[in-house]
C-alpha positions as CSV (number, residue, x, y, z in Angstrom):
1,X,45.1,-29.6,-14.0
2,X,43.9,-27.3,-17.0
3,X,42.6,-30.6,-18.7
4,X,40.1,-31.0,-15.7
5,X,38.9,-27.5,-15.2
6,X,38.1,-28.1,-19.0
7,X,36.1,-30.5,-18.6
8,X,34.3,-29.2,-15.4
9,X,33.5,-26.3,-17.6
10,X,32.4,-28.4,-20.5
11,X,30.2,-30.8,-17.6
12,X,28.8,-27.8,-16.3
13,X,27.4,-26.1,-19.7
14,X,26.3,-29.6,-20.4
15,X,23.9,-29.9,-17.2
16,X,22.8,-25.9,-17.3
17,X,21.9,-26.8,-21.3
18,X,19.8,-30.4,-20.4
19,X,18.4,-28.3,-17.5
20,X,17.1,-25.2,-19.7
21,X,16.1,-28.0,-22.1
22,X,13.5,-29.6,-20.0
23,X,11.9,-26.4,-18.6
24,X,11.1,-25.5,-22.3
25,X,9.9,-28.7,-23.2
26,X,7.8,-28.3,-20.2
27,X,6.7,-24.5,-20.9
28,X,5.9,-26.0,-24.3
29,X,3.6,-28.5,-23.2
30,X,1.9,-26.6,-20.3
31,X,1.5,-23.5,-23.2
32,X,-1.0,-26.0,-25.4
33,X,-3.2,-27.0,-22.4
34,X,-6.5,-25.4,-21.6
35,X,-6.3,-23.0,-18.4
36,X,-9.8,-21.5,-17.0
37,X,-10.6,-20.2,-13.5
38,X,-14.0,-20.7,-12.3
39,X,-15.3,-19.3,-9.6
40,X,-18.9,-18.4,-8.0
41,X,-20.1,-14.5,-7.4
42,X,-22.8,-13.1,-5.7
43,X,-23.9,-9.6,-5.4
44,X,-26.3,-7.2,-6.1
45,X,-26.4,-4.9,-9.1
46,X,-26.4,-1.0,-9.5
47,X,-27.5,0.7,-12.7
48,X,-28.1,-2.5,-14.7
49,X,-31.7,-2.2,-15.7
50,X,-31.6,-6.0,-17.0
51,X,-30.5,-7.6,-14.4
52,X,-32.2,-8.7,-11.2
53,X,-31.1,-6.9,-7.7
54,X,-29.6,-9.9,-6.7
55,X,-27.6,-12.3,-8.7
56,X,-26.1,-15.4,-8.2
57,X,-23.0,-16.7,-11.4
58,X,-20.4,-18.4,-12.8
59,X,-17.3,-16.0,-13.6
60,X,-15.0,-18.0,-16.1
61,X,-11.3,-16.6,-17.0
62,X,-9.8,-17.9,-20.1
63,X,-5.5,-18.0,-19.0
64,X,-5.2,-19.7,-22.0
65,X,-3.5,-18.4,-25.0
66,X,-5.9,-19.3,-27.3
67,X,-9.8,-19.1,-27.8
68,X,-12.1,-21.5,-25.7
69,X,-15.6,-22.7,-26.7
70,X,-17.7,-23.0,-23.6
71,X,-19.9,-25.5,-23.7
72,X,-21.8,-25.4,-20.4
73,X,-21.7,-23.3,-17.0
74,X,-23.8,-23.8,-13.6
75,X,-24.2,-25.2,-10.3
76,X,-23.0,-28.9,-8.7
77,X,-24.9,-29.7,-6.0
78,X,-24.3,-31.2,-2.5
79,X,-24.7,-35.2,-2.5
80,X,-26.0,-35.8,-5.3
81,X,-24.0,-36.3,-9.2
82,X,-26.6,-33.7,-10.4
83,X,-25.8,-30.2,-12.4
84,X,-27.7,-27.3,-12.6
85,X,-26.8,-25.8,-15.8
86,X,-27.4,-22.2,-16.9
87,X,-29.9,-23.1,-19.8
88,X,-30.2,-19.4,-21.3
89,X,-26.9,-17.4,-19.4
90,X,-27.7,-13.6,-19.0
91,X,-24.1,-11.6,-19.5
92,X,-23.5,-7.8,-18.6
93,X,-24.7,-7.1,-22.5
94,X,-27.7,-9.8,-22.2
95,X,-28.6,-12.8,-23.1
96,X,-26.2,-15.3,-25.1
97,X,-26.1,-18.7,-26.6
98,X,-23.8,-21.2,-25.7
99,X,-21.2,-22.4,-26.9
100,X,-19.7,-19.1,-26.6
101,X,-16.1,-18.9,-27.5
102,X,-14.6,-16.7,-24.9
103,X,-11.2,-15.1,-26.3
104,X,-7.7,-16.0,-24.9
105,X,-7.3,-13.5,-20.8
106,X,-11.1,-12.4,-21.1
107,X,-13.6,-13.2,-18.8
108,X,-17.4,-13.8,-18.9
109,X,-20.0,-14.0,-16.0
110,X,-22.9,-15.8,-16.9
111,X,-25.7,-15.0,-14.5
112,X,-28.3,-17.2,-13.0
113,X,-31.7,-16.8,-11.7
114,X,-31.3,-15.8,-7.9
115,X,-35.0,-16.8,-6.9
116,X,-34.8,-19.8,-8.7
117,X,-31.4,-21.1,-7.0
118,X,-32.5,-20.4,-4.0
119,X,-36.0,-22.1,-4.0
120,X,-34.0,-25.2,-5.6
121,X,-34.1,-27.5,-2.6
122,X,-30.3,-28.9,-2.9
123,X,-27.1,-27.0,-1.6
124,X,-24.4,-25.8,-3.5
125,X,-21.1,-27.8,-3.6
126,X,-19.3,-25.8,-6.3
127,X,-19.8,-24.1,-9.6
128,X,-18.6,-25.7,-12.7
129,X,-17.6,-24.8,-16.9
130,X,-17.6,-27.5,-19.0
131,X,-15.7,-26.6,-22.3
132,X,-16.8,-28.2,-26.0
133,X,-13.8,-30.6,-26.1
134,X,-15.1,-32.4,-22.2
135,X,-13.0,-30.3,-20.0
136,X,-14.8,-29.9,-16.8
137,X,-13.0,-27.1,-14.4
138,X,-14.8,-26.5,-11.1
139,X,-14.3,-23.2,-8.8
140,X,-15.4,-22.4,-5.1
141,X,-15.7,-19.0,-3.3
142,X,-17.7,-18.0,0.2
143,X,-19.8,-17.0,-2.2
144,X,-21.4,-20.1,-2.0
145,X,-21.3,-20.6,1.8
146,X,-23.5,-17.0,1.2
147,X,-26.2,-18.6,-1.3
148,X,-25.8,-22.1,0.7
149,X,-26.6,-20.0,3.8
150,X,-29.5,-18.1,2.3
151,X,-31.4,-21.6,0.8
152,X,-31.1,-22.8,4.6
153,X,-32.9,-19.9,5.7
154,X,-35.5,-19.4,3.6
155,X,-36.1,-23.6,3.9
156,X,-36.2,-23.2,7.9
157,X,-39.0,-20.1,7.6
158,X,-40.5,-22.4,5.2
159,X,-40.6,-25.3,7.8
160,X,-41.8,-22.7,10.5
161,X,-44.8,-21.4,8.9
162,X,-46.0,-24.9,7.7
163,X,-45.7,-26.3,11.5
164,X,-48.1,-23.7,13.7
C-alpha cells in the first residue's frame, strides 16, 4: 500500500509539472505577439485651440510589451475593399508622421477630418491600424453607428433640397 500512494504522489507532481509546463510555454508565446485595441471615438473638443469642434478618430492601445511602429490608421468602408487612411493624423500635441512607434501600454488617437468623413459618400464599417510588419487590427464602437448616422442625414437633406 505505501508503494502505491508513492506513486500516486509521484503521478500527480508529474501531471501538475507537464500542466504548469504548457501554460508557460503558452504565456511565452502569447508574450512575443503583437496586441493593439482599436477602436473609433467621436466627440467634440473643449479647450483645444487646434482641433476642430467635432472630431471623428482612430484610438490605438499598444498591450504589447514592447514598442510598435504604426504604419497606417483610418476608416474601412461599407461594401467596398476600400480604406480611408489618415494621410497627415492630427494628435492631442499636433500633427505627426507616420510610422509612429507608439511605446509598449500607451495610447494614441489620431484624428481625422470631421467634414471631410462625413461628406465622403460611403458608410463606415470599422476603423483599422495597420502596423509596419502587415498586422492589420480592426476595432468597432457606436461611435460609428453615430458618424454612419450623421452621413445619412446630411445625404437625405442633400437629396431633399436637390428634388423641389
Amino acid at each position: 500500500m505505501g508503494q502505491n500512494l508513492i506513486n500516486l504522489i509521484t503521478f500527480g507532481i508529474a501531471v501538475v509539472g507537464a500542466i504548469l509546463g504548457i501554460i508557460n510555454t503558452v504565456y511565452a508565446i502569447d508574450k512575443d505577439r503583437i496586441k493593439l485595441r482599436v477602436r473609433p471615438v467621436f466627440g467634440y473638443t473643449v479647450g483645444a485651440p487646434h482641433l476642430k469642434e467635432k472630431y471623428i478618430g482612430v484610438e490605438i492601445i499598444n498591450l504589447s510589451i514592447f514598442p510598435v511602429s504604426i504604419a497606417e490608421a483610418g476608416f474601412m468602408l461599407e461594401k467596398t475593399t476600400q480604406r480611408a487612411a489618415i494621410l497627415n493624423p492630427l494628435t492631442h500635441k499636433g500633427v505627426i508622421s507616420l510610422p509612429y512607434k507608439l511605446p509598449s501600454r500607451e495610447k494614441i488617437t489620431l484624428y481625422a477630418d470631421y467634414d471631410y468623413m462625413i461628406d465622403d459618400p460611403y458608410l463606415i464599417k470599422c476603423v483599422y491600424c495597420a502596423t509596419e510588419c502587415g498586422l492589420v487590427t480592426k476595432g468597432k464602437s457606436k461611435a460609428i453607428n453615430h458618424i454612419n448616422e450623421e452621413k445619412i442625414k446630411k445625404l437625405v437633406k442633400k437629396i431633399e433640397n436637390s428634388n423641389p
